[in-house]
C-alpha angles and dihedrals in degrees: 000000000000127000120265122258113225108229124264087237092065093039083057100046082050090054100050091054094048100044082051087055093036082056103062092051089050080050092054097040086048087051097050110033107016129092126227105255105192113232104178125014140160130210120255102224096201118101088269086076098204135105124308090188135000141149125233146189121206110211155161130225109277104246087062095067090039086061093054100050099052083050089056098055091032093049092053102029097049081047111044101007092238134064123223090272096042089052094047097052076039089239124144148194121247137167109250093276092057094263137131102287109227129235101261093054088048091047092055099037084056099041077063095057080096096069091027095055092052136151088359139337095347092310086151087038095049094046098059100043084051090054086041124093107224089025102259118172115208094271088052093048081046098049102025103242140149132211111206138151112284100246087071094061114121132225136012114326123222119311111232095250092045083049093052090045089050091047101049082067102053083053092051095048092050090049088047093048095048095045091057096049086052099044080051096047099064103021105031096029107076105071072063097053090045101054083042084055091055094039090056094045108250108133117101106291098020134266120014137222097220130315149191137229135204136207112323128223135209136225112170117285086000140082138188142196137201092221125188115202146166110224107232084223112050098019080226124150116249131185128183152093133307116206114206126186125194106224091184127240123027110343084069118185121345135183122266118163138014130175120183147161124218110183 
């Protein structure tokens, strides 16, 4: 007798939970890491030359948050063989006979997230396991791995000291992970803020064309940088300093200052 499926309701209702969980982790990624790209502006016509009004996105490239995204289902899934979503809805992943997949097979069946998410929230991946008998997305079909209700599981769970191991490193990981965006945040964070600045027009005499920077220093909770640019307007050379101050989280650095001169 085969092993039972679980349905693709619950596996949905699994999913939704997991990509809301998956979404904060892009937000913070896109916070921390990601620079301010401008979508929609208009022109101040005063002499400061920059925007009176625009909308923006902070992103990262797209293959980060996919990254993060296949960590997040392959952490949790190689370790406790279910995801937040999957434990809530009580589903699980096995190997074809029931049993606990391994890392390397969880690791496969989420790399292929990618195809299986196309064109849009798992439409390929749904379709085939649809079509399959035993509902089998493609990185099922790939790593040879099952999802099925929990109770048909087979063999012994987790013992309570392999589930406090296993969680400990969850715990680590997320502290990890948390310390690094932090450290980035304030060290590694201001060349961004800098470029988003200058994006948004904020250098003396509006948008740029493109600019340099040199060496920064540090005062404290400030930091400045000798910047070279080419106003998008004007066309014209300008050389200064540009003033940034950390305001904490989340607001991050922000620009404060900026002195120039544009012959």
């Amino acid at each position: 007798m085969g092993i039972e499926p679980a349905s693709l309701w619950s596996r949905t209702l699994a999913i939704v939970v997991d990509l809301f969980v998956v979404s904060v982790i892009q937000a913070v990624i896109n916070g921390v890491f990601g620079s301010e790209q401008i979508t929609n502006a208009i022109l101040n016509t005063s002499t400061s030359g920059g925007y009176s009004s625009y909308t923006s996105s902070t992103t990262v490239d797209g293959v980060w948050l996919w990254v993060a995204a296949i960590a997040y289902f392959a952490l949790l899934e190689g370790l406790f063989g279910d995801t937040l979503g999957k434990a809530v809805v009580g589903i699980r992943v096995t190997d074809l006979n029931g049993l606990p997949a391994g890392w390397r097979a969880v690791v496969i069946r989420n790399v292929l997230r990618v195809i299986d998410y196309l064109p849009g929230f798992y439409l390929v991946g749904a379709l085939v396991a649809g079509f399959s008998s035993r509902r089998q997305r493609i990185g099922d079909h790939v790593a040879g791995t099952l999802v099925v209700p929990a109770r048909a599981a087979v063999g012994p769970g987790l013992t309570a000291e392999q589930r406090r191991r296993r969680v400990g490193v969850l715990v680590g990981v997320m502290v990890v992970f948390v310390a690094a965006c932090a450290a980035f945040a304030y060290w590694g964070r201001p060349p961004i803020a800098l470029g988003d600045a200058a994006r948004r027009g904020q250098f003396p005499g509006g948008p740029v064309a493109s600019f340099d920077h040199g060496r920064a220093q540090w005062t404290g909770g400030s930091v400045s940088y000798p910047v070279t640019y080419t106003l998008a307007g004007s066309g014209k050379r300008c050389t200064g300093r540009i003033t940034l101050d950390w305001f904490g989280f989340p607001a991050g650095w922000q620009m404060s200052g900026g002195e120039s001169s544009c012959p």
